[in-house]
N, CA, C and O atoms as CSV, one atom per row, in Angstrom:
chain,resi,resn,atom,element,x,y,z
A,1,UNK,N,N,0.822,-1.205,0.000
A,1,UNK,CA,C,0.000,0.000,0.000
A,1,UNK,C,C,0.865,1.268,0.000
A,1,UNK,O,O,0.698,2.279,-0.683
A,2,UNK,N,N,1.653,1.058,0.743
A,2,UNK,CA,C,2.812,2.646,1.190
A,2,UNK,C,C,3.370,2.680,-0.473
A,2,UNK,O,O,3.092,3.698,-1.107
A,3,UNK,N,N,4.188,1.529,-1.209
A,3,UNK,CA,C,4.636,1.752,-2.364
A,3,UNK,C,C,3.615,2.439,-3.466
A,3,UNK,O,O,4.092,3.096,-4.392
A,4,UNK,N,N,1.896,2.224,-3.300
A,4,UNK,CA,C,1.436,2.567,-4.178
A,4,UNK,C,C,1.136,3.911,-4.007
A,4,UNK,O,O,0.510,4.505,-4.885
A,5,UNK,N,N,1.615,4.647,-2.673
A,5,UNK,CA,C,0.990,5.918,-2.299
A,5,UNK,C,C,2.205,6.771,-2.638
A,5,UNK,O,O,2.098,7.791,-3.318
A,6,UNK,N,N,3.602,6.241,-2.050
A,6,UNK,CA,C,4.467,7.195,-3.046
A,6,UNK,C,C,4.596,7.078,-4.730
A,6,UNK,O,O,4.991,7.992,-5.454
A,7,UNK,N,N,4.203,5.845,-5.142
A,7,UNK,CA,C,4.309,6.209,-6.535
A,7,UNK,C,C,3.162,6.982,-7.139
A,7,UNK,O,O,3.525,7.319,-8.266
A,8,UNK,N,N,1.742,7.483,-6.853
A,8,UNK,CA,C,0.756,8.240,-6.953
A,8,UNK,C,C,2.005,9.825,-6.764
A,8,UNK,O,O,2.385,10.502,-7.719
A,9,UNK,N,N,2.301,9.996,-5.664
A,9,UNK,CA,C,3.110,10.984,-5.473
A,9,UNK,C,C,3.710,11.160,-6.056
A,9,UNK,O,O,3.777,12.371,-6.264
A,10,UNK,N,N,4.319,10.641,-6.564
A,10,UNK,CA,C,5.482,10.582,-7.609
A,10,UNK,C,C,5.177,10.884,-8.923
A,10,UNK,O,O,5.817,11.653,-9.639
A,11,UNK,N,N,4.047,10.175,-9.266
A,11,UNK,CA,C,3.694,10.649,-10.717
A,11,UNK,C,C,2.845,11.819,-10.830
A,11,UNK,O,O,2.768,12.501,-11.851
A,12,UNK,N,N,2.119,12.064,-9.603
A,12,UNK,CA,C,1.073,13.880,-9.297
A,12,UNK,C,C,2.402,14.839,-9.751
A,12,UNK,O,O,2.415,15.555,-10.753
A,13,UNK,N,N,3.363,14.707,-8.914
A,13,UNK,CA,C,4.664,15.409,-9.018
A,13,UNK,C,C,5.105,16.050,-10.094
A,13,UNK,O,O,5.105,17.220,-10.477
A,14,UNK,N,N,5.760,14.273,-10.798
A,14,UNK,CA,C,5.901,14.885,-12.371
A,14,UNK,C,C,5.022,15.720,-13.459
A,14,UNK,O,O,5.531,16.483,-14.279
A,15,UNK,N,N,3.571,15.451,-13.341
A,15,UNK,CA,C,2.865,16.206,-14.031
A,15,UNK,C,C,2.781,17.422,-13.740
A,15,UNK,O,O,2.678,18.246,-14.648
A,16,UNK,N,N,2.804,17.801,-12.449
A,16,UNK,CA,C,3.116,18.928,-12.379
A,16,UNK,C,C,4.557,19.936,-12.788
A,16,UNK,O,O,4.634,21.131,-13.072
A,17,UNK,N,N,5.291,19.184,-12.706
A,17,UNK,CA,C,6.702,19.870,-13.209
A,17,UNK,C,C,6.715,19.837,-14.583
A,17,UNK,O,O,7.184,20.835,-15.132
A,18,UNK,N,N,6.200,18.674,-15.482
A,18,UNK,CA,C,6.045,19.016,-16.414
A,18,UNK,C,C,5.031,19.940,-17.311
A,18,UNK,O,O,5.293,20.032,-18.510
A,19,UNK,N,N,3.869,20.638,-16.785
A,19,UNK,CA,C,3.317,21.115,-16.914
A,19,UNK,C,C,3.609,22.771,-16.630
A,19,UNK,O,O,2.874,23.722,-16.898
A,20,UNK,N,N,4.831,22.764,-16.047
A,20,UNK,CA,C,5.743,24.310,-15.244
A,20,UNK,C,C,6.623,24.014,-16.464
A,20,UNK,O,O,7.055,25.086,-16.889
A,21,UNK,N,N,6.930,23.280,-16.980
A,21,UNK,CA,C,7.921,23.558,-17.853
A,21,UNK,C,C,7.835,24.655,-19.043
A,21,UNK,O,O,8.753,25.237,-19.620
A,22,UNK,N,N,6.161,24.764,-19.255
A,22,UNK,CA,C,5.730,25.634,-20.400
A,22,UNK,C,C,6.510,27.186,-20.052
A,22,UNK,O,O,7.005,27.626,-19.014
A,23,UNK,N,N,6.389,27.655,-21.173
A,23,UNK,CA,C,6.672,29.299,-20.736
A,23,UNK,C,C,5.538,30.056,-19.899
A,23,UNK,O,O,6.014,30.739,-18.992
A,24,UNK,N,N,4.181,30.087,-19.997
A,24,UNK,CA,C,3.435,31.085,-19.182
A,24,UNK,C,C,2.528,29.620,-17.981
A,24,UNK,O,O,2.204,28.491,-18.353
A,25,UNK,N,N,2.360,30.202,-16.637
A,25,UNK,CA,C,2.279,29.401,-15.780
A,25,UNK,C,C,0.597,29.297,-15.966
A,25,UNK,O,O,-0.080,30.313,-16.126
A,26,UNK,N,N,0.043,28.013,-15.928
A,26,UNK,CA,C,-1.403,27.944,-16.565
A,26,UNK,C,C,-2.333,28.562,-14.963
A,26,UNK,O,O,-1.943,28.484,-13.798
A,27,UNK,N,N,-3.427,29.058,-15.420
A,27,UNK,CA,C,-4.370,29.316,-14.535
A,27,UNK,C,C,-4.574,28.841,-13.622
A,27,UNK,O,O,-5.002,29.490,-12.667
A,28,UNK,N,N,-4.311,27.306,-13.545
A,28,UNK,CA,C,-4.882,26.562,-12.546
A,28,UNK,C,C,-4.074,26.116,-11.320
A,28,UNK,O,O,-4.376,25.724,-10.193
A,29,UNK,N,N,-2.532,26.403,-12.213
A,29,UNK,CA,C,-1.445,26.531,-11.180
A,29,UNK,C,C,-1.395,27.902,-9.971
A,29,UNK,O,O,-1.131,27.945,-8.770
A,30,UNK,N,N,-1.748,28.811,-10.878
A,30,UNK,CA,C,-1.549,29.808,-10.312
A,30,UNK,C,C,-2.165,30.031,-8.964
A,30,UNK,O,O,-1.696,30.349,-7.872
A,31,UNK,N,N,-3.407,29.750,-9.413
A,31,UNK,CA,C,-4.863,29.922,-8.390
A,31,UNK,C,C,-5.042,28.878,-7.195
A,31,UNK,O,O,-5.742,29.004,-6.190
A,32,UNK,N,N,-3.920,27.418,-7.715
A,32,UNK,CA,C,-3.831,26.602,-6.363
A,32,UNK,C,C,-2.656,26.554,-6.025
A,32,UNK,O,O,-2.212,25.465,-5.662
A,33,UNK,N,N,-1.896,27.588,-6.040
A,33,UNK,CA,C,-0.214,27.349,-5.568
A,33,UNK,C,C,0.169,27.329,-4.159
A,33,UNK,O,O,1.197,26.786,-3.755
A,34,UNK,N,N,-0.889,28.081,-3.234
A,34,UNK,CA,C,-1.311,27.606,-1.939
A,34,UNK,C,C,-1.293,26.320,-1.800
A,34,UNK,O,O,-0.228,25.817,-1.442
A,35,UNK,N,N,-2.279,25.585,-2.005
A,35,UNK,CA,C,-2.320,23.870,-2.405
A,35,UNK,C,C,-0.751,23.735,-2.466
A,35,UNK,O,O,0.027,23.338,-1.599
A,36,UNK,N,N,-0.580,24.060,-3.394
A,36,UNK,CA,C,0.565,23.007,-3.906
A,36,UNK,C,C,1.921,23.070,-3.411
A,36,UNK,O,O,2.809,22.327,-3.829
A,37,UNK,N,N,2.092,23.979,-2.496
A,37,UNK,CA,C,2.721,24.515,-1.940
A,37,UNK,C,C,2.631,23.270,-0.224
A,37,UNK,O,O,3.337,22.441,0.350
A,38,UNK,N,N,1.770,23.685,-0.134
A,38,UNK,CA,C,1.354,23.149,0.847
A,38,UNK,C,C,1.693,21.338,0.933
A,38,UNK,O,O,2.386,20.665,1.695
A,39,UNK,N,N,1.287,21.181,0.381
A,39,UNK,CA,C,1.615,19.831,-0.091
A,39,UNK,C,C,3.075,19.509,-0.112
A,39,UNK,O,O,3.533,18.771,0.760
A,40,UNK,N,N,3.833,20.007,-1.041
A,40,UNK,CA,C,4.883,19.862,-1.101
A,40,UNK,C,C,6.223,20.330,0.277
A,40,UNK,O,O,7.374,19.909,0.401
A,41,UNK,N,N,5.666,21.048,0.880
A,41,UNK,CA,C,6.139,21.168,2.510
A,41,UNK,C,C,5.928,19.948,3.090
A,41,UNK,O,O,6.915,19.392,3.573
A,42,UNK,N,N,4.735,19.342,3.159
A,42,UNK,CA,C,3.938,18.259,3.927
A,42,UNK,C,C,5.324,17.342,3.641
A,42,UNK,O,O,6.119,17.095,4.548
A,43,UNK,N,N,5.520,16.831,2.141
A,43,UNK,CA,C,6.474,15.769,1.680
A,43,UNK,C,C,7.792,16.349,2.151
A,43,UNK,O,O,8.576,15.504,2.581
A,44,UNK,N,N,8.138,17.398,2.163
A,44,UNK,CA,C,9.825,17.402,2.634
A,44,UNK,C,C,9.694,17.242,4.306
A,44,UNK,O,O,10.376,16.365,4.836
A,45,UNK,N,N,9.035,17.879,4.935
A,45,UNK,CA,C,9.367,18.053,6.759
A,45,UNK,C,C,8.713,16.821,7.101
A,45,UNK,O,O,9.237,16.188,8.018
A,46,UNK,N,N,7.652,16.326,6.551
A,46,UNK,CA,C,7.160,14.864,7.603
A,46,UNK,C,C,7.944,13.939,7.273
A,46,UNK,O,O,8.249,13.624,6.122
A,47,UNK,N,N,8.488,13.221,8.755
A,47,UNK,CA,C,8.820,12.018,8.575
A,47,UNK,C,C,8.961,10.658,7.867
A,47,UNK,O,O,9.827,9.984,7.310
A,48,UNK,N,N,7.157,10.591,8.303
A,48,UNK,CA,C,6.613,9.027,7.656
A,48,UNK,C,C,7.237,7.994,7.921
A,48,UNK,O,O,7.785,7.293,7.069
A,49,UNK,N,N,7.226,7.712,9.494
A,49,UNK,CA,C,7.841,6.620,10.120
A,49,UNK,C,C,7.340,5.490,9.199
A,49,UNK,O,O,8.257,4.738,8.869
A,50,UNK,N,N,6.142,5.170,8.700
A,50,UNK,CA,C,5.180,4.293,8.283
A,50,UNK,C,C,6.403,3.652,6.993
A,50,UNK,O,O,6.492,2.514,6.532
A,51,UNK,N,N,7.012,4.568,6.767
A,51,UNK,CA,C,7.837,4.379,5.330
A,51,UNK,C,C,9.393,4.013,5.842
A,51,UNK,O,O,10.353,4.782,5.875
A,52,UNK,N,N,9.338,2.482,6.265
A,52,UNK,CA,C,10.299,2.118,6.953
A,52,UNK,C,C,11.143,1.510,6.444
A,52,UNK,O,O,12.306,1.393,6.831
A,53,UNK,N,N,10.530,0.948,5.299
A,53,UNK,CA,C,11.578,-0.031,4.407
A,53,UNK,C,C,12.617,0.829,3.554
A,53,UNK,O,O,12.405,2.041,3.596
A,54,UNK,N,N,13.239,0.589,3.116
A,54,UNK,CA,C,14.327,1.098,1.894
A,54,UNK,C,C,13.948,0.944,0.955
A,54,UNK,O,O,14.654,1.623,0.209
A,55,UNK,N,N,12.743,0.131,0.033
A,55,UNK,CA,C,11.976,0.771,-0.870
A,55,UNK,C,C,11.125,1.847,-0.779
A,55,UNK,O,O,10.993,2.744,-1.612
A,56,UNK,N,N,10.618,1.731,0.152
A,56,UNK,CA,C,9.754,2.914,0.498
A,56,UNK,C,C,10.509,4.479,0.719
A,56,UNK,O,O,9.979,5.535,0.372
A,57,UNK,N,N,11.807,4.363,1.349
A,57,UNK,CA,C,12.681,5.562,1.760
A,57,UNK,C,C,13.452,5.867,0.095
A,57,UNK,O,O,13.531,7.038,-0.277
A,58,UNK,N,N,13.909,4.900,-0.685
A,58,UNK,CA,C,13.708,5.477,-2.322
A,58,UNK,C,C,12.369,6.012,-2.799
A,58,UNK,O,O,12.687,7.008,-3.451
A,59,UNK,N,N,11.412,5.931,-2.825
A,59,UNK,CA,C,10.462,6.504,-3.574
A,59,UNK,C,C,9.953,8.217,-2.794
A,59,UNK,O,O,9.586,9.312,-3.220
A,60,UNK,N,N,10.249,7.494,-1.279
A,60,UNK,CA,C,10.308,9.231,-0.597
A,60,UNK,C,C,11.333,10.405,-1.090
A,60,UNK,O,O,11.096,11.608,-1.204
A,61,UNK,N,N,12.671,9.616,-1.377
A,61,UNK,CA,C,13.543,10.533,-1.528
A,61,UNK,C,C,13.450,10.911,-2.984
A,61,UNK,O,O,13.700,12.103,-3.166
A,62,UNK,N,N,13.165,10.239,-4.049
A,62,UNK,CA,C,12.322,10.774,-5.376
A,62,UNK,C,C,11.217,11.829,-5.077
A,62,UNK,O,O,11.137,12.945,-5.590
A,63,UNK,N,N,10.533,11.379,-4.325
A,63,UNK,CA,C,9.673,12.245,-4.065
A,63,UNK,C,C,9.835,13.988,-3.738
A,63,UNK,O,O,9.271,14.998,-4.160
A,64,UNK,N,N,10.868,13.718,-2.803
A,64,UNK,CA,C,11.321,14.911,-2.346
A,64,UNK,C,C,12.463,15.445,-3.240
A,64,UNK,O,O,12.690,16.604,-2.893
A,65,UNK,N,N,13.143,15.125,-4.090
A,65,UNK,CA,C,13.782,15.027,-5.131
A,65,UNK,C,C,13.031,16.149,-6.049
A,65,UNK,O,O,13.463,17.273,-6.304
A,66,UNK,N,N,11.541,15.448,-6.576
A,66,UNK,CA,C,10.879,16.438,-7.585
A,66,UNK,C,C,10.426,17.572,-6.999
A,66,UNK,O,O,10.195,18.614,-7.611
A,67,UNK,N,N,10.244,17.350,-5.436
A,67,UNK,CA,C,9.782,18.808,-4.916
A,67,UNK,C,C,10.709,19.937,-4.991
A,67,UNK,O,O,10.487,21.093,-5.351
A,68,UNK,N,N,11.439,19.567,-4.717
A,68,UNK,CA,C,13.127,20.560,-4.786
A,68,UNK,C,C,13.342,21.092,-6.175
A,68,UNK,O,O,13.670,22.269,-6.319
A,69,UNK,N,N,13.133,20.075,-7.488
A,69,UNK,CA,C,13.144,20.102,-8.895
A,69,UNK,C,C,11.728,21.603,-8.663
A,69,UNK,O,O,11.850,22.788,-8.974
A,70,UNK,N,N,10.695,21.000,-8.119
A,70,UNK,CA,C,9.369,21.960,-8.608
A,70,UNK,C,C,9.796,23.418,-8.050
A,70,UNK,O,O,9.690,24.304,-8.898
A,71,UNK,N,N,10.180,23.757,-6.997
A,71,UNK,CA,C,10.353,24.651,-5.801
A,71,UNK,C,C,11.379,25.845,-6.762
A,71,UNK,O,O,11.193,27.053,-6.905
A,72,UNK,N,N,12.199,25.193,-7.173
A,72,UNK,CA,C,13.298,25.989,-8.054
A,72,UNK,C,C,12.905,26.252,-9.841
A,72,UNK,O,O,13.258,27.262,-10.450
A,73,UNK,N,N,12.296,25.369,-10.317
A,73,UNK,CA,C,11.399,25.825,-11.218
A,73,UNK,C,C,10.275,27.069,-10.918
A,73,UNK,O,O,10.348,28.134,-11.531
A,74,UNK,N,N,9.457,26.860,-10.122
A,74,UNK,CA,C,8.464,28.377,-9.569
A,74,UNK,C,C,9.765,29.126,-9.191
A,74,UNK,O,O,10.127,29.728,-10.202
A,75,UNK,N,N,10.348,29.276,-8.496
A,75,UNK,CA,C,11.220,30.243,-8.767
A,75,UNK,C,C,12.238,31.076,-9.644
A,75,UNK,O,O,12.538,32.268,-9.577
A,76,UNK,N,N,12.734,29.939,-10.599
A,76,UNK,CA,C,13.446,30.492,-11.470
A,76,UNK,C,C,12.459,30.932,-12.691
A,76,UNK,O,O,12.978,31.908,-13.232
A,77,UNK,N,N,11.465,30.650,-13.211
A,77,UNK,CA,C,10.332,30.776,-14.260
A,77,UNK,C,C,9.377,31.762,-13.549
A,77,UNK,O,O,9.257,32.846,-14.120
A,78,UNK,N,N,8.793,31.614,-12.597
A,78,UNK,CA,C,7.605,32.205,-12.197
A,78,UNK,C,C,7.714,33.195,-10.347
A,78,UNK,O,O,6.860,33.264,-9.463
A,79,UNK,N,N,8.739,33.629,-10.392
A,79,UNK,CA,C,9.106,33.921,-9.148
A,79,UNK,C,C,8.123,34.820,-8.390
A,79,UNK,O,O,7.733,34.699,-7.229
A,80,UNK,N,N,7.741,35.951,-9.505
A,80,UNK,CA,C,6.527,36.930,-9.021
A,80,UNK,C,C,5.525,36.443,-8.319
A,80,UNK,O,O,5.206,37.012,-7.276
A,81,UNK,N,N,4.827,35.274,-8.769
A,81,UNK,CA,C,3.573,34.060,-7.954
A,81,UNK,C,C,4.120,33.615,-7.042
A,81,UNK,O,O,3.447,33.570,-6.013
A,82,UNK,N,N,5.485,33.111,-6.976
A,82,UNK,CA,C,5.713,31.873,-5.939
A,82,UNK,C,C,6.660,32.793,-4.731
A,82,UNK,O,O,7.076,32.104,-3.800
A,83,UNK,N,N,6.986,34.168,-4.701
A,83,UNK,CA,C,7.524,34.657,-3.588
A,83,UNK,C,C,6.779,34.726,-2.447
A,83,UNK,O,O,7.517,35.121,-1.544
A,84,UNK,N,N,5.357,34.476,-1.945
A,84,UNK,CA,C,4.694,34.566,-0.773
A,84,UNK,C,C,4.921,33.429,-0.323
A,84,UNK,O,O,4.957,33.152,0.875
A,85,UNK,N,N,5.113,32.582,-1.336
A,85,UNK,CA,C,5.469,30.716,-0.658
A,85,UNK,C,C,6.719,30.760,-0.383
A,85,UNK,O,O,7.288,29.765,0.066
């Protein structure tokens, strides 16, 4: 179950980064960057004792991997939106 919840994560992730990749940041990003923001804090500072195995601690650290990838994308592309986050 834990493997299927970081790989959901994992692939929400990528679509989103790939979807930041465009030149103008789409509407829907913009308007939930709260959300997404949010979220992506949740995945770097919580623990997740639950995620005990070493498969599971690879797919976290991917995880947190694309957040870092996303975090510096809104910033380097879209900094004006993403400076309150």
């Amino acid at each position: 179950m834990h493997i299927q919840l970081l790989t959901i994560c994992n692939c929400v992730l990528h679509i989103i980064e790939s979807i930041l990749s465009q030149e103008e940041l789409p509407d829907f990003y913009e308007e939930n960057l709260k959300i997404i923001s949010d979220c992506c804090t949740i995945i770097l500072q919580t623990d997740f004792p639950q995620f005990n195995l070493e498969i599971h601690q690879l797919y976290l650290c991917k995880a947190r991997g694309k957040v870092v990838r996303l975090v510096h994308l809104y910033q380097s592309k879209f900094a004006e939106y993403f400076k309150d986050y």
